[in-house]
N, C-alpha and C positions, 0 to 999 in steps of 0.2 A: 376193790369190789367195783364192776361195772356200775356206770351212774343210769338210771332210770332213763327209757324214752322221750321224758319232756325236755331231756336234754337235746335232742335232733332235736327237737323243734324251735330250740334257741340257735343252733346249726343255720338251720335251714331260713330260718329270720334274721340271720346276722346282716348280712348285705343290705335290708330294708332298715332296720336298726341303723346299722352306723351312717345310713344317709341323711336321716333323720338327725343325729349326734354330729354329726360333721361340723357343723359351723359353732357349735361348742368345743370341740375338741383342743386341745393344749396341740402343739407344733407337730407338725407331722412324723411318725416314726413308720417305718419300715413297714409292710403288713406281713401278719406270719405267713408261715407258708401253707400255702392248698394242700391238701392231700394226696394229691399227686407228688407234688414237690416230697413229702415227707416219706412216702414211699419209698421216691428215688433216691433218695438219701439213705433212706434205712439197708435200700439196696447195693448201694454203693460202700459203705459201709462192712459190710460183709465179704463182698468183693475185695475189699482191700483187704483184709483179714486173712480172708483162705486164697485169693485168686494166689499170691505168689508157692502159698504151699501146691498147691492143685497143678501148677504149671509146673514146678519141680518133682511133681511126683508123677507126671503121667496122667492124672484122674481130672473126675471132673469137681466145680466146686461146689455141687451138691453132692457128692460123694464123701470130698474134704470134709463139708459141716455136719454131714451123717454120721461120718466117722469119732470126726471130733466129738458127739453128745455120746459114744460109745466106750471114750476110753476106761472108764472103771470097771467095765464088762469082762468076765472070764471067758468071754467067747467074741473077744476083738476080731483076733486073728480068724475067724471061722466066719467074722461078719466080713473084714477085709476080704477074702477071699472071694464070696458071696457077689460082692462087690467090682471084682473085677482086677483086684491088685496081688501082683503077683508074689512070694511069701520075702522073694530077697528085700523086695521092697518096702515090706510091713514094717520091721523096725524100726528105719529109718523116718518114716512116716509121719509112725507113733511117736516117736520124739521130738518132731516138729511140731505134732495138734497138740501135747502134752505141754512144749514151751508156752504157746499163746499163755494169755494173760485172763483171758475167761473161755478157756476151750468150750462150756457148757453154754455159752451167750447168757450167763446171767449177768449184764449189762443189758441184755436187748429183750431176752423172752426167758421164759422158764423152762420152754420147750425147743427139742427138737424136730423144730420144724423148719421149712427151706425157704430163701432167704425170697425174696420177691423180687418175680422175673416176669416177661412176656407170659399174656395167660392168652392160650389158645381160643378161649369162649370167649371173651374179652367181659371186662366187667367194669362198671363204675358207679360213685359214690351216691348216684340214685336210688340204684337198686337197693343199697344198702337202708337209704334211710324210709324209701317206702315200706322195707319187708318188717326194719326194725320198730317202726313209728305203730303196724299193725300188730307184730309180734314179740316185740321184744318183752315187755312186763309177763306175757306167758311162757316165753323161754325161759326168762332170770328166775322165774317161778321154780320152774319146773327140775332147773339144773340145780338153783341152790338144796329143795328137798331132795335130791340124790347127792350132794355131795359136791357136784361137778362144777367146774367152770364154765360160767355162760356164754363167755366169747366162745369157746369150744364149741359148742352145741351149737351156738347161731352160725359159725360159720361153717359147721356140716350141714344145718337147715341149708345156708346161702346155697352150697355147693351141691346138695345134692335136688332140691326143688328152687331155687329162686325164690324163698317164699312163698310159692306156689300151695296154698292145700288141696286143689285139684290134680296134681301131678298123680300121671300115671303111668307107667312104665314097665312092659310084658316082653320077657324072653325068656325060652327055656325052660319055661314051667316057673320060674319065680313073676312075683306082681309084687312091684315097690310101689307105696301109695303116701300121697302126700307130703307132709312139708320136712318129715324127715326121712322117707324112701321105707319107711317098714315093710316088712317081706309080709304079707297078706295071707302066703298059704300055710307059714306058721303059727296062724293063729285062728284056729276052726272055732272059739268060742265066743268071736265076732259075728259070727254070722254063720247060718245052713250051707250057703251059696256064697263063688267069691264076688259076683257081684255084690253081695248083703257086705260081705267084708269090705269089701273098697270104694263103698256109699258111706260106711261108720267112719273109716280112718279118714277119708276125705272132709267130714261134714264134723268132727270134733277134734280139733287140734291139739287139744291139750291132752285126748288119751294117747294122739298122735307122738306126741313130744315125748311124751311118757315114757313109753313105750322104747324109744330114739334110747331116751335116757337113761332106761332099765339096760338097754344092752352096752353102752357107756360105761355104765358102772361094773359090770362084770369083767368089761375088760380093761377099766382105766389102769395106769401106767405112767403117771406124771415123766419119769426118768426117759421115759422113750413115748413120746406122743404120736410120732410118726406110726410106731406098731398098734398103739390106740386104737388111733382113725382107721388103719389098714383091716385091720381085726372087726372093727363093725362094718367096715363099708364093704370090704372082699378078701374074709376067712381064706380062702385059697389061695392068696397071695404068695403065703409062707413057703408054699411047694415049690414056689418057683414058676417057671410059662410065663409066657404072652398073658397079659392081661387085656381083655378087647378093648377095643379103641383106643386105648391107652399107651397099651405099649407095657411098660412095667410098674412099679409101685410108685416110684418118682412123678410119671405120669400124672398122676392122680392127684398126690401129695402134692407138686407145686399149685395148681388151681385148689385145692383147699387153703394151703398157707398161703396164697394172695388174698384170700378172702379171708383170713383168719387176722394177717394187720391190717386188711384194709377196716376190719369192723373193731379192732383193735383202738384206733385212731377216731375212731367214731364213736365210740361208747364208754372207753375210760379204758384204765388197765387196772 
């Protein structure tokens, strides 16, 4: 169970703490490592894992590790495909992600999510503890009464507003409002007017979250997290296309699962 926000603020005091403890201290040891460092590692890690399969099979190594959370799936082969991997080379494949020793990363996560690389929007351990230091007791709120997992939630909060509850974003006729992007024009008994809609989602975050977390729950899917996330964040994925700016579902999914251990590492597991 994620630990409570007062924990960043033991985080975030540590530096001032131990200068003060310094000259108590027993003999120097080692200091842990940043969260940076632990990322890289976590990344590294993974990499060695699938990079040797991924380079013998042609693909990529988010492909590898999508694949690999996929093997008990009656519809591997129709995901491989989907994927990019041509059928002579499915077998052979599937019996190397199937050798590993935890195909599913339960050593790392419970989910399939991808592994932590270069994030295009770049992001760092600030952002985290300012959004979670304001938000987090409301998210941990909000996801435990649905059922959900909080790092889950906070880290679609992260990625889809920065913590932001003014976040507003119009294209197409959809309006994503606030700290977890809710679609605004689905929901006419917010308000007359979408401005009246996108004054409420913005101005109470907790119907905000809710809300986040109602649609969470309708599509969670612990065995496959990636279609989770994909499922609330862009239902239209599954058909296939260009997703904009993005590019495809990976797109997406790596800047959420950087944000997903970075706040991982930050709040407990």
């Amino acid at each position: 169970m994620p630990k409570h926000w007062g924990t960043l603020l033991i985080l975030a005091l540590g530096v001032s703490l131990s200068t003060l403890t310094s000259a108590l201290a027993a003999p120097e040891t080692d200091p842990d490592p940043t969260l940076e460092e632990k990322v890289k590692l976590e990344s590294e890690a993974m990499q060695g894992i699938f990079g040797p399969i991924a380079k013998r099979h042609g693909v990529s190594v988010d492909v590898a590790m999508h694949l690999a959370t996929q093997l008990g799936s009656r519809t591997w082969g129709k995901t491989a495909t989907e994927a990019g991997v041509p059928v002579k080379r499915q077998k052979p494949l599937w019996q190397d992600l199937n050798a590993l020793p935890h195909p599913n990363f339960d050593q790392l996560t419970p989910y399939n999510l991808l592994a932590p690389a270069k994030d295009r929007w770049g992001l760092t351990p600030k952002e985290a503890l300012k959004g979670w230091a304001k938000f987090g007791s409301v998210i941990e709120e909000v996801a435990i009464a649905h059922d959900l997992d909080p790092v889950i939630l906070g880290a679609y909060v992260w990625t889809e507003s920065n913590f932001d509850t003014n976040q507003y974003t119009t294209a197409r006729g959809l309006h994503a409002v606030g700290l977890g992007s809710v679609q605004a024009q689905y929901f006419p008994t917010l308000g007359v007017t979408m401005p009246d809609r996108v004054r409420r989602l913005q101005q109470d975050p907790r119907l905000n979250l809710t809300l986040t977390a109602r649609e969470f729950k309708a599509k969670w899917n612990p065995q496959d997290m990636f279609g989770t996330v994909m499922d609330v964040w862009y239902p239209a994925w599954r058909r296939g296309g260009k997703i904009p700016n993005l590019g495809n579902a990976f797109g997406y999914m790596q800047l959420y699962s950087n944000r997903y251990f970075w706040l991982l590492e930050l709040v407990g597991d």
